[in-house]
C-alpha positions in Angstrom: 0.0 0.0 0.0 3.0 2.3 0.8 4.1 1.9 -2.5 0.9 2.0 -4.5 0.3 5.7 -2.4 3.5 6.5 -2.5 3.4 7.6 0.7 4.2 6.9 4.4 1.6 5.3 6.6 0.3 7.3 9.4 -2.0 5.7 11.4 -3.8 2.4 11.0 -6.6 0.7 13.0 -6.9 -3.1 12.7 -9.7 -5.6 14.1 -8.2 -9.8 13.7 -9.7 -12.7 14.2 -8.4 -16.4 14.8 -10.1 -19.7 14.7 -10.1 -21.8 12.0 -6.2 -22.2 11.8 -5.8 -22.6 15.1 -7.9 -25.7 15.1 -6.0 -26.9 12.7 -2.4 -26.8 14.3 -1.5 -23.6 12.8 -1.0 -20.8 15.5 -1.7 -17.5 14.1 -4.4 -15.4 12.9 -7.0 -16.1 10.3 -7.6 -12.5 9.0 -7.1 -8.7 9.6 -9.3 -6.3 7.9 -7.2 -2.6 8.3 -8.1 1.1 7.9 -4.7 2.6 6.9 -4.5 6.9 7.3 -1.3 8.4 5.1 0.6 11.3 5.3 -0.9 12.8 2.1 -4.3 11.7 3.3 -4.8 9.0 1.7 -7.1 6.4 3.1 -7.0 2.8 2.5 -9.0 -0.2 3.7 -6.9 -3.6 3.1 -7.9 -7.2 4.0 -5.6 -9.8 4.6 -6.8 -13.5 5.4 -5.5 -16.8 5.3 -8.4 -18.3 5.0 -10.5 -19.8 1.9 -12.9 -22.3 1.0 -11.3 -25.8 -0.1 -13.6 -25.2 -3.5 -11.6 -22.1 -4.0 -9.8 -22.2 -7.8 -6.8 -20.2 -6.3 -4.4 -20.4 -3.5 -4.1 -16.7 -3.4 -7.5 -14.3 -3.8 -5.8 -11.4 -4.5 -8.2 -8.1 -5.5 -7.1 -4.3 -5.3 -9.3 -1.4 -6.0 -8.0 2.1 -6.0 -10.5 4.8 -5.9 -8.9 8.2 -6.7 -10.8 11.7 -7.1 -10.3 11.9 -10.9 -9.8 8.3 -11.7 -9.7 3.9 -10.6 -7.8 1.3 -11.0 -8.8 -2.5 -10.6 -7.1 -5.4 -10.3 -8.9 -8.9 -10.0 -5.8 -11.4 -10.1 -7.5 -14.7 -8.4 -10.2 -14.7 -11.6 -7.7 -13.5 -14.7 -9.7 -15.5 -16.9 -6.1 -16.2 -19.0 -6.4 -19.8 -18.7 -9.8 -22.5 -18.0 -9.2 -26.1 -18.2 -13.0 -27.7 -19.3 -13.8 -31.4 -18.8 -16.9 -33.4 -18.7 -16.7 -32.5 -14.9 -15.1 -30.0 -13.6 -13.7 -26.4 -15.2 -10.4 -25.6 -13.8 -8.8 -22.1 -13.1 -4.8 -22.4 -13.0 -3.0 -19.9 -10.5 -0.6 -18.3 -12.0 0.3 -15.8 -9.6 1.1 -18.5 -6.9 1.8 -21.7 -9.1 1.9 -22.0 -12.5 4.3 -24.4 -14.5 6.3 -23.2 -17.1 9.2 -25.8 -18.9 8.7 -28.1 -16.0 10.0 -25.0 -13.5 8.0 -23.2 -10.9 6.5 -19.6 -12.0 4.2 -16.9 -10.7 3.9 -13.3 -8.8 5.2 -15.6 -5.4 7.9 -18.0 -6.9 9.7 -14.8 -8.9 9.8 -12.8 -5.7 11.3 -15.5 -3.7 14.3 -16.4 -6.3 14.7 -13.1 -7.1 15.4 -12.4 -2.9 18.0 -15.5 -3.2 19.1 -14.6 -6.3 20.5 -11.2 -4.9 21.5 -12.6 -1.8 23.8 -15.5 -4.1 25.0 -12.5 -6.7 25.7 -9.5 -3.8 23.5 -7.3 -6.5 21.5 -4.5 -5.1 18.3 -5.7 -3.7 14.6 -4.3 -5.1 13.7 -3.3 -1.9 16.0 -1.6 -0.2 16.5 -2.2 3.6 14.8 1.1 4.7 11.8 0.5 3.0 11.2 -3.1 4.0 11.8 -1.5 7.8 9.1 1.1 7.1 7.3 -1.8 6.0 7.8 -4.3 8.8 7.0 -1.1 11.4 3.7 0.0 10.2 3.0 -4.1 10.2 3.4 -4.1 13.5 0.9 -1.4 14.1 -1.6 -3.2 12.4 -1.2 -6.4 14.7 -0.8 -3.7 18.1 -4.0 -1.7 16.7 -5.9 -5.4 16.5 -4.5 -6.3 19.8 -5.3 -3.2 21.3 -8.7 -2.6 19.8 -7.6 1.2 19.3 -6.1 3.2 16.2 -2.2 3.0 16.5 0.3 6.2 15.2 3.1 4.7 13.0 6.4 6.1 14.3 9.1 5.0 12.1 11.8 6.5 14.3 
């Protein structure tokens, strides 16, 4: 989100709630749904959840809507229509942000980011991100999960 505003976050307010994964073995949090406040004044409500139907034709259901005062942009990556396998019984989306075969190698949004990251850490190149950023990241991350803890809004203080 940082990115996509181009800004710094400023305050955020975050409600979680945990359940099914727990039951499961899995000790952490099923979903956060965020408010996020930027500098600019931006405003930005995100979801994250680790939690889908079995039925679901994607491992990631990834959706972003950006509502701007002159303009929108819309992304619906879990249903990119690009490729439907048809059978007698079942029609099959593929996920190619996630898992998608190409010449017998792992590809997709997820794969690519994660060799890329060993990639640079194997060729000493320059990372994409640099370290300052992923801190800013990581800080107003921890907000989120201190806001949902807390129940109240949370100011980011990156310093």
């Amino acid at each position: 989100m940082r990115w996509l505003f181009d800004d710094e976050v400023k305050r955020v307010y975050s409600v979680n709630r945990k359940g099914i994964l727990e039951e499961l073995g899995v000790d952490t949090d099923d979903i956060f749904l965020t408010t996020i406040e930027f500098a600019k004044g931006g405003v930005a409500h995100m979801e994250n959840g680790w939690v889908t139907p079995n039925g679901n034709a994607n491992i990631n259901d990834f959706k972003c809507s950006v509502l701007c005062t002159k303009g929108m942009v819309s992304l619906e990556l879990s249903d990119h229509n690009l490729i439907h396998e048809v059978t007698e019984e079942k029609e099959t989306v593929p996920d190619i942000l996630v898992s998608n075969m190409v010449f017998d190698r792992c590809k997709g949004l997820s794969y690519e980011s994660i060799r890329d990251f060993v990639e640079r850490l194997i060729d000493g190149k320059e990372f994409r991100v640099s370290l300052e950023d992923a801190k800013k990241t990581a800080i107003a991350i921890l907000a989120i999960m201190k806001s949902a803890e807390t129940g109240m809004p949370v100011e980011v203080e990156y310093e």
